[in-house]
SEBALUM-209795 format. One record per residue (C-alpha): x, y negated, z negated. Coordinates in pm, whole numbers, padded with zeros to 5 digits, always signed. Example, Ala and Ser with C-alpha at 12.3 -4.5 7.8 and 13.67 -1.06 7.14 Angstrom:
2
+01230+00450-00780;+01367+00106-00714;
END
This chain:
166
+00000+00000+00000;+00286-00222-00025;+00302-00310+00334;-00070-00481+00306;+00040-00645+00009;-00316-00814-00167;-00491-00746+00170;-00761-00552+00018;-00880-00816-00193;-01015-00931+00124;-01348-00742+00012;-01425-01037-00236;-01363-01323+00035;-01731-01105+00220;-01851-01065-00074;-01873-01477-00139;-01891-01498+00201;-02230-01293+00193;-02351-01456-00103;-02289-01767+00013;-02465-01707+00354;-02757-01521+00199;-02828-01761-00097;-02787-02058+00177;-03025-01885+00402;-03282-01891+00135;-03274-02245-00006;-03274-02385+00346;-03581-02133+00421;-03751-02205+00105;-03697-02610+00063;-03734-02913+00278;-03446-03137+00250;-03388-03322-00055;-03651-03148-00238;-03580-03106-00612;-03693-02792-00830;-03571-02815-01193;-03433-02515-01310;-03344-02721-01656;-03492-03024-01709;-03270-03344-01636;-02939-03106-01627;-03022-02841-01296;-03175-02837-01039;-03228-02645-00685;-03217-02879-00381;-03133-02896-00025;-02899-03109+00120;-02660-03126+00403;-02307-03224+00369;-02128-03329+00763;-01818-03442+00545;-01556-03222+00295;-01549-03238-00057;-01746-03530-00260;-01887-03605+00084;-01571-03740+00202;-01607-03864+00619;-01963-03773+00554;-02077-04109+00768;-01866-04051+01034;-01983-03978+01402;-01914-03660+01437;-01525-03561+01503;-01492-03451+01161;-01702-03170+01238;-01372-03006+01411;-01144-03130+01173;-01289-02996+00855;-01286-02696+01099;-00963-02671+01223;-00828-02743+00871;-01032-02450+00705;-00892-02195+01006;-00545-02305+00925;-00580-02270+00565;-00757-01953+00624;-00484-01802+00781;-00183-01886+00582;-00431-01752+00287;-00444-01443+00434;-00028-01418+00519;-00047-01524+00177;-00217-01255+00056;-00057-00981+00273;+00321-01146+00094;+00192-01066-00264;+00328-00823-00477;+00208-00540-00632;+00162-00716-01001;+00018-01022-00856;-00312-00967-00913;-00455-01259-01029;-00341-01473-00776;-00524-01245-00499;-00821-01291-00637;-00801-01674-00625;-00704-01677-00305;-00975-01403-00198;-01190-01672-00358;-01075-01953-00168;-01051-01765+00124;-01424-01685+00137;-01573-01991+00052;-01359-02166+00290;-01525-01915+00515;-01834-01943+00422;-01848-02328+00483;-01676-02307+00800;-01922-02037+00950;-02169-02338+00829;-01975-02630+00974;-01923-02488+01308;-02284-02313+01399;-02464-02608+01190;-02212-02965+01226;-02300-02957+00831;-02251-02766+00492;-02592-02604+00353;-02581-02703-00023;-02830-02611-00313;-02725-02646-00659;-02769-02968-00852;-02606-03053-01171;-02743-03411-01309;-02827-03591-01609;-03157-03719-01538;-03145-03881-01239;-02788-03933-01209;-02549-03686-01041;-02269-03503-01176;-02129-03394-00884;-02299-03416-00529;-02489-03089-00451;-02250-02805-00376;-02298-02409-00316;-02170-02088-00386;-01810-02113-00108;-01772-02440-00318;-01793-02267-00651;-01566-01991-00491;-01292-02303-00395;-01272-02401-00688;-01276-02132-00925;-01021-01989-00709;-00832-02329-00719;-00840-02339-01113;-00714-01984-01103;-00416-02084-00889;-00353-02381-01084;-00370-02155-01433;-00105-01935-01292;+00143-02189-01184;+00191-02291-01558;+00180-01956-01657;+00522-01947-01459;+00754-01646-01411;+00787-01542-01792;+00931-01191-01662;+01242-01417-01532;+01238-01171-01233;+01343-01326-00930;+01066-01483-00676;+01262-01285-00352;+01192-00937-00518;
END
């Protein structure tokens, strides 16, 4: 197994990337945009919304191009994920699944970008009326548990004090 290094974490990138897809296909089936159900009063709520921009909405109000940038970027990134995977060693563990994480949510929102020119999101945390965080879904959760698990591990560092090239 060595010679596919992490590669068979790749079943958790489908498995956000069908959760992500199947919970999507739901909310957009089951809600007109912008409508609001309160799961818990003034704290969550399920809603629709479409994102054409990245994180926080960022180039949300642009005309378009961003579409195949936000794209492009999440193929790229995709990709060196995956070498990235294939390169880790057998005790590396935790970092595949963070990057199986990221891997399929950055997936599952570029499957949305490119047949949709948006991002389906759903989940609402608020206080009231005022937003936490603009909506997001499950590939977004995905990011950026998979992000915090990356981050935990780099100051976890290399306690073993074996070498990086082994």
């Amino acid at each position: 197994m060595s010679h596919l290094g992490k590669l068979p974490w790749l079943w958790l990138s489908l498995l956000v990337i069908v959760l992500d897809q199947a919970t999507k296909f739901y909310f957009e089936s089951s809600l007109t945009l912008y409508q609001r159900i309160a799961v818990i009063p003034d704290l969550f709520s399920w809603t629709l919304a479409y994102n054409t921009g990245a994180a926080f909405s960022f180039l949300a109000t642009e005309s378009g191009w961003q579409r195949w940038l936000f794209a492009a970027i999440a193929l790229s990134v995709s990709l060196v994920l995956v070498v990235w995977l294939k390169r880790l060693r057998s005790f590396e563990t935790w970092t595949a699944i963070a990057l199986a994480l990221i891997l399929g949510g950055a997936l599952g929102n570029l499957y949305d970008r490119v047949m949709f020119g948006h991002v389906i999101d759903f989940i609402l945390v608020h206080w009231q009326d005022r937003w936490f965080f603009p909506a997001f879904n499950i590939a977004d959760t995905a990011i950026t548990i998979g992000a915090v698990m990356l981050a935990l591990d780099m100051f976890k560092g290399n306690p073993s004090g074996d070498s990086v090239n082994d």
